[in-house]
C-alpha positions, 0 to 999 in steps of 0.5 A, spaced: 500 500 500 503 507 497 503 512 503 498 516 500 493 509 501 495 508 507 494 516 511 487 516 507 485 509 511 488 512 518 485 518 516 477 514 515 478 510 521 480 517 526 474 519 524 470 513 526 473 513 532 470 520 534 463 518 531 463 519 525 458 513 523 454 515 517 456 511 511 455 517 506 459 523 510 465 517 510 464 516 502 464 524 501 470 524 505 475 519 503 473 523 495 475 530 498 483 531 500 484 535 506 491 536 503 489 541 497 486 546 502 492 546 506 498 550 505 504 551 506 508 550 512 502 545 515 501 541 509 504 535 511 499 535 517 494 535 512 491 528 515 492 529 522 485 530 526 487 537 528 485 545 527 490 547 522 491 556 521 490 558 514 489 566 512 487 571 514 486 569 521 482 564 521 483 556 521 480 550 517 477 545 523 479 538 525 476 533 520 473 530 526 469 535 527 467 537 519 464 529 519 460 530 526 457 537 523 456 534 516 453 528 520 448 532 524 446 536 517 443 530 515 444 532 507 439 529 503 443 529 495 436 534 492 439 539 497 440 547 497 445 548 503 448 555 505 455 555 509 457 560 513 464 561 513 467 559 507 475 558 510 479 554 507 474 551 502 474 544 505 468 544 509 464 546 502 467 541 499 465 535 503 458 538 502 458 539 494 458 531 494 452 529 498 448 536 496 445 538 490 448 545 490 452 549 495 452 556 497 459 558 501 459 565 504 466 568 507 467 575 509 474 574 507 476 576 499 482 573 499 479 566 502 474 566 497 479 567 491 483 560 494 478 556 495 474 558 489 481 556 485 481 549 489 474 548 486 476 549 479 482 544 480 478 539 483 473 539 478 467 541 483 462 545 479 456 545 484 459 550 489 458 558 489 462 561 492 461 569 494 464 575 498 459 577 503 458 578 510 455 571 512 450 574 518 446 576 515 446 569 511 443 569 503 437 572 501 437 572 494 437 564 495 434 563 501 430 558 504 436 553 504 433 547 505 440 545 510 445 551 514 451 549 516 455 556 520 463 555 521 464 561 526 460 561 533 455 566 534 452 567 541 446 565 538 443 562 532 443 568 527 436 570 526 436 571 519 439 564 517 433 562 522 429 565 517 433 564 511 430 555 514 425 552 509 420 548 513 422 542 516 430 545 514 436 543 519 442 548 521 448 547 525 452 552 528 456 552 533 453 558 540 458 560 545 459 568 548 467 566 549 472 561 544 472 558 551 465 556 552 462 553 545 456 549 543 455 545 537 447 546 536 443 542 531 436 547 530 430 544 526 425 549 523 418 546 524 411 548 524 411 551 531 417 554 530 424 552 532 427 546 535 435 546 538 439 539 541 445 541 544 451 535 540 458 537 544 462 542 546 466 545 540 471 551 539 471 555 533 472 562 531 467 568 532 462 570 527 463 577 525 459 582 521 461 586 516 467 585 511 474 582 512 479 587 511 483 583 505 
């Protein structure tokens, strides 16, 4: 078995041991190379289940928790999911197999640009990918039939609440300090909204406005 083989079934079988169960979030995975999205310096750390820095300030998360945020999405393959947080590109595109189309939105110019160039190179046609200040989520397209936010808000956003088809799934991670976060999954109903709180998780905060870059 070469080197490269051998990393992507250590790679799989981590993810396993930390939950990642559902066969076709595996499937898109194993399909998507973390190692395209990492640069530089961190490059040969592209298989390890770790957050790396990328740009701009910000990370890529550890795959772990891209396969348990992915899970709790549930995607069904007619899907139009909107992400919030754009970063390396990696998250999208795990979604862009299970997903019908993908919307990502990224405060950041400069990781919109790099994330784009990855997807063109990866052949992966079914992405948009938009400079936008992600809170106020995407209107022109809205509802989303799946919300997936990458950065923590103290609350669930309500535009993106309201951005949810009836019946739509978002995940995003809800926490006043990088110290104290939660992964919570929100599901639109009738009624209104239902949360589960899923595990303590770290991300960086979600921020109005646009990037500087």
């Amino acid at each position: 078995m070469n080197e490269t083989a051998e990393r992507q079934m250590q790679f799989l079988f981590a993810l396993r041991q930390r939950g990642v169960t559902d066969k076709r979030v595996l499937e898109a995975m194993e399909k998507v190379d973390r190692g395209a999205f990492v640069k530089g310096t961190f490059s040969e750390r592209a298989y390890e289940d770790m957050p790396l820095p990328i740009a701009c300030g910000q990370t890529i998360s550890q795959p772990s928790v891209v396969g348990l945020m992915t899970q709790a999405l549930d995607v069904q393959p007619r899907d139009k999911v909107l992400e919030i947080g754009t970063g390396s590109g990696y998250q999208a595109a795990v979604l862009s197999h299970l997903a019908r189309r993908v919307y990502t939105l990224d405060r950041h110019k400069r990781l919109v640009t790099e994330a784009q160039k990855v997807f063109d190179d990866l052949g992966l046609t079914n992405i948009t990918t938009l400079p936008a200040d992600g809170s106020r989520g995407y209107p022109e397209q809205a509802p989303f039939d799946r919300i997936l936010v990458t950065a923590a808000a103290e609350d669930p956003p309500g535009p993106l609440l309201a951005e949810l088809k009836m019946g739509g799934i978002m995940v995003v991670p809800v926490g006043q300090s990088d110290a104290v976060q939660h992964l919570i999954k929100v599901t639109r109903t009738e009624t209104g909204y239902d949360y589960e709180e899923l595990r303590p998780v770290r991300f960086v905060p979600l921020i109005e406005g646009m990037g500087q870059d």
